[in-house]
KETOR-463157 format. One record per residue (C-alpha): residue in three letters; z, x, y. Coordinates in steps of 0.001 Angstrom, whole numbers, plus 500000, padded with zeros to 6 digits. Example, Ala and Ser with C-alpha at 12.3 -4.5 7.8 and 13.67 -1.06 7.14 Angstrom:
Ala507800512300495500
Ser507140513670498940
This chain:
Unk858995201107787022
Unk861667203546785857
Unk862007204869782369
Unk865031204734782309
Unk866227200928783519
Unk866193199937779512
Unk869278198319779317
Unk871545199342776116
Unk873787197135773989
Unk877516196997774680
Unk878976199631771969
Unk881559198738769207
Unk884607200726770304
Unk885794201860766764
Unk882414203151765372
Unk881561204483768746
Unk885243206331769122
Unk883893210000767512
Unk881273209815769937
Unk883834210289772923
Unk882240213036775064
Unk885171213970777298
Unk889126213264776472
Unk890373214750780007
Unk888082212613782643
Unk889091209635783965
Unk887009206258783390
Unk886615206565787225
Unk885349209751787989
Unk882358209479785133
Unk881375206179787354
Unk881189207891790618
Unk878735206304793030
Unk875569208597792681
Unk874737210392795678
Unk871524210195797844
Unk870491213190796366
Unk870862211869793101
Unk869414208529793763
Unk866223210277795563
Unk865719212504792253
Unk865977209474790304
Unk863641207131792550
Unk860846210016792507
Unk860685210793788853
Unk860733206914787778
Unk856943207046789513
Unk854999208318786379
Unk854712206822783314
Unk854236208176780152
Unk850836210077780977
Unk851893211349784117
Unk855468212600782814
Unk853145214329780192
Unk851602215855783026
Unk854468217311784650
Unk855757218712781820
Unk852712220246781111
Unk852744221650784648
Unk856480222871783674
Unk855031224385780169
Unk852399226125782444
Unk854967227694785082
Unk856978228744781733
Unk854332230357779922
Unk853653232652783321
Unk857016233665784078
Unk857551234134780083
Unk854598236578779402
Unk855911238493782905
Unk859031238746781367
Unk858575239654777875
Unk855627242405779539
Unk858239243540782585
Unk861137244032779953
Unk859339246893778436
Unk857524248078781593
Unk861235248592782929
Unk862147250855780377
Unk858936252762781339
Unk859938252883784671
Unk862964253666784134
Unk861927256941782336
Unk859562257409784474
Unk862291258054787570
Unk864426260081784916
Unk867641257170784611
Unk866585255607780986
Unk870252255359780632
Unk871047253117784156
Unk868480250393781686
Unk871479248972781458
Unk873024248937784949
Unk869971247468786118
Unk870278244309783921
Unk874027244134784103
Unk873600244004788005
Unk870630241381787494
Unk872884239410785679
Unk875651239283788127
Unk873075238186790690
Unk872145235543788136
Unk876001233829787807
Unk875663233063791921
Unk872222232189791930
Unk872839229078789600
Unk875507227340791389
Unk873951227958794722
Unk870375226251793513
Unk872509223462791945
Unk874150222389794337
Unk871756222557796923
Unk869016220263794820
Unk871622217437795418
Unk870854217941799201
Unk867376219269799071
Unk864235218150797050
Unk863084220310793871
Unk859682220660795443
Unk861672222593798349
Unk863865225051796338
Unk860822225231794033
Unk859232226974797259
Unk862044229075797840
Unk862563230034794333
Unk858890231547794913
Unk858880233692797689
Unk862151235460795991
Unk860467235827793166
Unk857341237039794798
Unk858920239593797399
Unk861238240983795065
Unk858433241799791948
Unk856249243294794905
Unk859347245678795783
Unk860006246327791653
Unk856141247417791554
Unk856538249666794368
Unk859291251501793867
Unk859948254820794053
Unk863113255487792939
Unk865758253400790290
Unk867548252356794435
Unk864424250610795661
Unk863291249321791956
Unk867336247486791518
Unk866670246151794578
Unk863702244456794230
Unk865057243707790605
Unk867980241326792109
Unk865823239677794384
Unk863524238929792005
Unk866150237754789154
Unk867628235435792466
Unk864178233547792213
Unk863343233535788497
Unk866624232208787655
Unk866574229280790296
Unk862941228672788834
Unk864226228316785013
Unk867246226187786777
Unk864859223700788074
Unk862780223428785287
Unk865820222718782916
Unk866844220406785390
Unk863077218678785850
Unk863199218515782244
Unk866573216472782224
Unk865184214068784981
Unk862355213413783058
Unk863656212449779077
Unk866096210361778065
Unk868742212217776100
Unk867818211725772311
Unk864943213445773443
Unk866824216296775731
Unk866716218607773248
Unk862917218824772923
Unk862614218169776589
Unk864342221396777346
Unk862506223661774886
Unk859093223003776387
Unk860113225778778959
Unk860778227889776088
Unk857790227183774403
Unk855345229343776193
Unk857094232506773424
Unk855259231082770816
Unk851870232566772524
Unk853050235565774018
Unk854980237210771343
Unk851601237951770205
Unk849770238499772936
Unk852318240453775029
Unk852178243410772778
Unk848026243701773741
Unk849125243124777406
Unk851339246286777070
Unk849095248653775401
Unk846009247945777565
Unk848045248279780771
Unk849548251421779440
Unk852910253690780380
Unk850816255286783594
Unk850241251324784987
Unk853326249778784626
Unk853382249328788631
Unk850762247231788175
Unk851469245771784978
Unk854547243895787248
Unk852811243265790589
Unk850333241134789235
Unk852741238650788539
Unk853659238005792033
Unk850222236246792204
Unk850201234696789212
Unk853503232804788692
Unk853618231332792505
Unk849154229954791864
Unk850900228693788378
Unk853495226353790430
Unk851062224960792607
Unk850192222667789828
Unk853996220911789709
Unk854253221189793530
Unk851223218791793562
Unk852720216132791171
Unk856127216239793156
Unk854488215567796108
Unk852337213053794911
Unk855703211449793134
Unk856888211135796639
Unk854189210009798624
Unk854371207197795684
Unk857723206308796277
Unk857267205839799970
Unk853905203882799159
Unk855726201316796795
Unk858885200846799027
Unk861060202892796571
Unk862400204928799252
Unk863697202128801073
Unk866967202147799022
Unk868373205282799985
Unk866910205386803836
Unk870176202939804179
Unk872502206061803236
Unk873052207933806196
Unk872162211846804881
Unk874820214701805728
Unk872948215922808140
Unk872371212758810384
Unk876149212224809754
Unk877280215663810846
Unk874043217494812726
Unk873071220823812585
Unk876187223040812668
Unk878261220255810892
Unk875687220428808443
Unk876043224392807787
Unk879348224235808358
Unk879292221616805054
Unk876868223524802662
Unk878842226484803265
Unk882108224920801883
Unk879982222100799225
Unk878124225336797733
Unk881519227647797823
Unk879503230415799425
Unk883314232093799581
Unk883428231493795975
Unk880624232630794960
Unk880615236183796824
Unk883775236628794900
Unk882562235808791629
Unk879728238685792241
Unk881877241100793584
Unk884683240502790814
Unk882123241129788244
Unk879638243863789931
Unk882849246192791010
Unk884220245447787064
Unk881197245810784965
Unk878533248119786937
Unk881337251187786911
Unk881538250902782593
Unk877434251322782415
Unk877061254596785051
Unk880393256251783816
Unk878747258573780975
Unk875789260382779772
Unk875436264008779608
Unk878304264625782186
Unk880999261667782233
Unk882752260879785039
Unk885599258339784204
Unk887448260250786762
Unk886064260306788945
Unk885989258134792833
Unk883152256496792552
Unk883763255047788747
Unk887834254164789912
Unk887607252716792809
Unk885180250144792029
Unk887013249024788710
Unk890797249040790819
Unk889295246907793789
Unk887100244344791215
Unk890808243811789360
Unk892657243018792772
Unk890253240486793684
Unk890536238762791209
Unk893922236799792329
Unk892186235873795384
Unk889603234364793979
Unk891615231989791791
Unk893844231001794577
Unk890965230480797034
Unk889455228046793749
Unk892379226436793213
Unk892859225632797221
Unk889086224637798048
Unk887323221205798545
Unk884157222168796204
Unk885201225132794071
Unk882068226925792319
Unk884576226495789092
Unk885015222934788960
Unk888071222618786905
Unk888320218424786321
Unk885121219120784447
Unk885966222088782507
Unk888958220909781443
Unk887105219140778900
Unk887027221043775417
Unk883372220025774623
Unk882835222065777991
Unk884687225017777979
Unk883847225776774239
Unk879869225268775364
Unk880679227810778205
Unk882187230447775806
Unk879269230201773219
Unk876901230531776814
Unk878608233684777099
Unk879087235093773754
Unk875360234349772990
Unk873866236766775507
Unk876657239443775274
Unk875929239123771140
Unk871947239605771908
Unk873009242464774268
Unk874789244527771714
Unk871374244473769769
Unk868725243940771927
Unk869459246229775609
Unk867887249213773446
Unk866168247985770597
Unk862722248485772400
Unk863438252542773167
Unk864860252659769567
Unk862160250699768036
Unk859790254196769993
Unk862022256318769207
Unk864042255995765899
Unk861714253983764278
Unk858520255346765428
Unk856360252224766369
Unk853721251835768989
Unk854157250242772404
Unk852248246904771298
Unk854167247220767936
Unk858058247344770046
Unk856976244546772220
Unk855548242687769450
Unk858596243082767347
Unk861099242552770675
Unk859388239254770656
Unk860123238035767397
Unk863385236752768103
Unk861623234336770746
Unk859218233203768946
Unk860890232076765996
Unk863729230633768131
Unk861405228202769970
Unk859392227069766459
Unk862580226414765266
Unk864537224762768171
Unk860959222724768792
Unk861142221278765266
Unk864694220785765372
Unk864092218446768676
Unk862196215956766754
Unk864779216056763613
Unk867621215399766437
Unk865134212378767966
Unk866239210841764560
Unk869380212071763830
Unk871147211822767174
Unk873428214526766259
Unk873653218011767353
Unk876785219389766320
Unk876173220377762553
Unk873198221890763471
Unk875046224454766551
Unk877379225374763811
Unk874882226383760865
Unk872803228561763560
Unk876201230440764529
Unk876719231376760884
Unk872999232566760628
Unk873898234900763767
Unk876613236682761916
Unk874989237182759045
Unk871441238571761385
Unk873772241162762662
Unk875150241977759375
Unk871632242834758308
Unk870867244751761286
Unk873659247053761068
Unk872265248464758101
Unk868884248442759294
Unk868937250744762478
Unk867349253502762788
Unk864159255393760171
Unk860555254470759766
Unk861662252798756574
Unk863969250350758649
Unk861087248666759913
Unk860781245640757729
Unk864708244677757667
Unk864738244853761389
Unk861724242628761484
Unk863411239930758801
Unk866706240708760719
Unk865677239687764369
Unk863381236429762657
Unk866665235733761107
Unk868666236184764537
Unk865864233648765810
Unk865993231313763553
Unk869776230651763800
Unk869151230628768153
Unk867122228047767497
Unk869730225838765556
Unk872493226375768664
Unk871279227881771933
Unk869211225030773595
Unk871335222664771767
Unk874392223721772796
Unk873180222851776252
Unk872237219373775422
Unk875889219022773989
Unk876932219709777518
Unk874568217353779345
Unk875305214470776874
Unk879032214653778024
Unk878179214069781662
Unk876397211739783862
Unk873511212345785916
Unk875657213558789091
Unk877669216179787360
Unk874585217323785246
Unk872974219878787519
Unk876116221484788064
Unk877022221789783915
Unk873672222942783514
Unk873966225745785907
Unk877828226782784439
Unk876142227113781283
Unk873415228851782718
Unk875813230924784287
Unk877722231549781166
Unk874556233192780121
Unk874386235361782645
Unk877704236174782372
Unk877332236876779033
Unk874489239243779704
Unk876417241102782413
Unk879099242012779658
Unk877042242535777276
Unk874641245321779962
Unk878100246215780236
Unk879322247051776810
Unk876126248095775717
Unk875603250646778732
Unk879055252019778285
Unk878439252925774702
Unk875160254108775097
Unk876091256596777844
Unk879704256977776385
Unk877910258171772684
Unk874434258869773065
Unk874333262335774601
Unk877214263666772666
Unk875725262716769592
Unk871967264400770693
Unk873747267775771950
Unk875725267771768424
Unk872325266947766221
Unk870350269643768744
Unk873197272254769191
Unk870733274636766601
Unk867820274648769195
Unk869895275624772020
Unk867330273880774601
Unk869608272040777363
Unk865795270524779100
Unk865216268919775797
Unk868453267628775382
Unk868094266164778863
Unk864788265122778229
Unk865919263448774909
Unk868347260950777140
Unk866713260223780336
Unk863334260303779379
Unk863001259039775636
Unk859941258043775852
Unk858696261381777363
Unk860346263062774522
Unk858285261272771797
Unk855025262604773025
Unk856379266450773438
Unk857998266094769789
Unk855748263706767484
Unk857474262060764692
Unk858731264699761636
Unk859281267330763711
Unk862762268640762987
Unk863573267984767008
Unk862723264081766748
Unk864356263711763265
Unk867858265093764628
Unk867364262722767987
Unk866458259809765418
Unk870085260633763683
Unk872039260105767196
Unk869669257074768160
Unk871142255747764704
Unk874297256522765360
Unk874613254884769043
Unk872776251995767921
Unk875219251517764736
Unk878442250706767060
Unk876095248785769221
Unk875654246198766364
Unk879216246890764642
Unk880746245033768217
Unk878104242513768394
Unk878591241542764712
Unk882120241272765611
Unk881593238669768273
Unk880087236328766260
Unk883592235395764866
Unk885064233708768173
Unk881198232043768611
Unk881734230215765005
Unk885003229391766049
Unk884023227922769591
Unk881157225989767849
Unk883674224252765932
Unk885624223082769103
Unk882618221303770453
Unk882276217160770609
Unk879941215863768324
Unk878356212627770440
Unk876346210943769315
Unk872552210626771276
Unk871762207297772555
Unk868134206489773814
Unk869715206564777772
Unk869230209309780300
Unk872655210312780195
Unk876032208716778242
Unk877340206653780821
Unk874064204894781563
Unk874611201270780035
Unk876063198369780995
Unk879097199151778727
Unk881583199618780944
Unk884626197158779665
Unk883606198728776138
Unk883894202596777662
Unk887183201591778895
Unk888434200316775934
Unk887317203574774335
Unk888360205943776890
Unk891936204380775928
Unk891445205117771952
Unk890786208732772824
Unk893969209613775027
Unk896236208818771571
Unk898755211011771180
Unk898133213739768279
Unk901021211672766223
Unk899134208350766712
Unk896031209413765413
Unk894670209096761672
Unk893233212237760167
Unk890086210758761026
Unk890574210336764312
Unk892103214110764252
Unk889452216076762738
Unk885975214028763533
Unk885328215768766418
């Protein structure tokens, strides 16, 4: 039987009115007939009980913890490589390109597990994965190693999609929040153990260091794959699958090239192209304009930026014309979704301003080891996930998430405070440690909870596509930020090294000293009059890096206060009870007029 056919009690409409999760949507659209897609996800996961959904989310906690150690490892190895080909400074163009890739990836994989099984786009998630950390490891030169970098992001950010979106099918949402932080979880281990990973690999086997994982991560899935396919082979066993094999599919309705024909307009593969080039010709130009020899004027910086802005009327008039825009407006509409989606993207653009560089400054301004940079890199993980973890069970209880999404902003702005003073100096060490626990701590009170905010104010047809426009968000976020960051870096940076090294008059050093930091460090040890003036510009550049990101947090406090507050009912989503004459009653109360309402009603959001 299904965990989730509890039935729920019929609501009062008065006490229940603050709980309102959407003013805009009609009563009819959140009672949409699910689709087979839907109904098949549902059938499949109601197979296990509670041991076997402890299985699979142990199988989802394994999967995590591989693709998290690879990440935390490959996020310093790139910065290796990176030096290694002479372009330290394009760090930044790589991940702002990555991120781009990441916006389209997470509509296409949500849309397409309505349609397809998660055991299937699991499969594909892999071989992108696999292929494109196989190219990263290879690489020759930063062309080949961006390359492989997009392909790979294109996989591991359909394979964090689907496990969020296991993670949903399996919990009921008082328990979301925890639910989703189990593929989080995995940082608790290797913030400690990533650091050893580093320093035993070493700087001369960082191709290595990545390739591995392309064996690794896909053996780790193997596990989940099992459990879905034994889920299935259940389903069909029992007779469960007889309810949908009624409900002709799309592509019995409309055959082969119907079918295409339909995914290519259902997943807005128009829209989508648009999104990436509007935001690759935009934001890639700001991180490659400067360094030693800037080139704002130039062609190749220009033209990219004019043709990004012109597009960007098509694509709102091809979105507002479509059948399935990749921007569904009925649902964003809503202010407890659009405020979500701007604190999706001020989060990673925030982390950017602080964390696209910390590692190379943490080597080269602060003078700590490889294991010691990864280790501290990591900190703002690991306390993160202890904290959102133990925060799951408190919200079990409390059913309430808003509060807590609203302290954890104010914690942000007061992390970056902290870390604008403590930049740059061996003496710096233990503020940017408290500083980045700090910055952890308060992700922990509104990241992953901020995305259970969103989910709670849908139902279970609409939730893979919220989840992937906040994933999105995130990745939009991060492309600013790679952005922003980049531009600054390469805009300030190598002024302020050939002002602090004018005296030496050595143009190789100064060279050496920006594309090759880590190089540097090795020819000039730490006291050396050379390091000490490159530690002054590294402080410098890294001091307007935090001065914008400290700024941001202003608009993220104020978005956190525009979210819904609903409260979490023991049900897999909010509009699964058999409350419907109560819901319409209450869908009624909220569509007052501002004049109508008390000051209650006004102000409890």
């Amino acid at each position: 039987m299904s965990n989730f056919e509890n039935k729920v009690p019929v609501p009062d409409v008065e006490k229940e009115f603050s709980n309102s999760p959407s003013n805009s949507q009609s009563f009819d659209q959140k009672h949409e007939e699910k689709s087979r897609g839907i109904q098949r996800v549902e059938i499949i996961s109601s197979q296990y009980g509670r041991v076997g959904t402890f299985v699979v989310f142990f199988c989802i906690f394994l999967i995590a913890y591989c693709y998290g150690l690879d990440n935390t490892v490959r996020y310093n190895f790139q910065a290796f490589a990176q030096s290694s080909y002479g372009t330290h400074s394009l760090l930044s163009t790589v991940n702002t390109a990555t991120a781009v890739i990441a916006v389209a990836a997470q509509p296409f994989y949500a849309r397409l597990s309505d349609y397809f099984g998660r055991a299937e786009l699991l499969c594909i998630c892999i071989v992108f994965y696999a292929v494109g950390t196989i190219l990263e490891s290879q690489a020759k030169n930063v062309r080949i190693y961006a390359g492989g970098a997009v392909i790979y992001q294109f996989g591991y950010t359909g394979l964090m999609l689907l496990l969020q979106l296991l993670a949903g099918d399996f919990s009921l949402l008082n328990w979301r929040l925890l639910a989703s932080f189990i593929p989080a979880t995995p940082f608790i281990i290797n913030t400690w153990i990533s650091g050893n990973v580093v320093s035993s690999l070493g700087l001369e086997k960082w191709s290595w260091g990545i390739a591995m994982w392309a064996i690794i991560v896909p053996v780790a899935c193997c596990p989940l794959l099992f459990c879905l396919a034994h889920m299935h082979w259940r389903a069909k066993r029992n007779g469960d699958m007889e309810v949908i094999k009624n409900i002709e599919s799309e592509y019995s309705k409309r055959g082969l090239w119907g079918f295409i024909k339909f995914l290519f307009f259902k997943i807005d593969i128009i829209g989508i192209f648009l999104i990436v080039a509007i935001l690759a010709l935009i934001l890639v130009p700001f991180s490659i304009a400067g360094g030693i020899d800037a080139n704002w004027k130039t062609a190749k910086v220009l033209a990219p930026l004019i043709v990004g802005f012109c597009v960007i009327p098509f694509f709102i008039l091809w979105e507002r014309h479509t059948t399935y825009p990749v921007v569904p407006f009925h649902l964003i509409k809503d202010r407890g979704v659009w405020a979500a989606l701007c604190i999706g993207i001020l989060i990673n653009w925030i982390w950017y301003m602080q964390g696209d560089y910390m590692f190379t400054v943490l080597q080269v301004a602060v003078n700590q080891s490889y294991a010691s940079a990864t280790r501290i890199t990591s900190l703002y993980s690991f306390v993160s996930v202890i904290t959102g973890t133990l925060l799951g069970f408190v919200i079990v209880k409390v059913r309430q998430l808003k509060p807590f999404i609203v302290f954890g902003a104010c914690m942000w702005f007061i992390a970056m405070g902290l870390l604008v003073h403590y930049r740059g100096g061996s003496e710096s060490r233990s503020g940017i440690i408290g500083s980045l626990c700090l910055l952890g701590f308060g992700a922990g009170f509104f990241t992953y909870p901020t995305q259970a905010s969103i989910q709670a104010g849908t139902n279970h047809e609409h939730m893979a596509v919220v989840t992937s426009l906040y994933l999105s968000s995130y990745y939009i976020g991060s492309a600013f930020g790679g952005a922003v960051s980049g531009a600054i870096w390469t805009q300030t940076l190598p002024k302020e090294i050939i002002k602090q090294l004018s005296g030496f008059d050595n143009m190789t050093m100064i060279e050496t000293a920006y594309g090759s930091p880590f190089t540097f460090i090795l020819e000039y040890p730490w006291g050396t009059p050379e390091r000490e003036a490159v530690v002054i510009a590294y402080r410098h550049t890294q001091r307007l890096l935090l001065i914008a990101g400290t700024c941001l947090c202003v608009p993220l406090i104020i978005c956190t206060l525009l979210l819904h507050n609903p409260r979490l009912e023991s049900v897999q989503n909010m509009f699964e009870s058999d409350a419907d004459s109560a819901r319409a009653q209450l869908e009624a109360v909220t569509k007052k007029k501002w004049s109508e309402k008390t000051w209650k009603e006004r102000f409890n959001f």
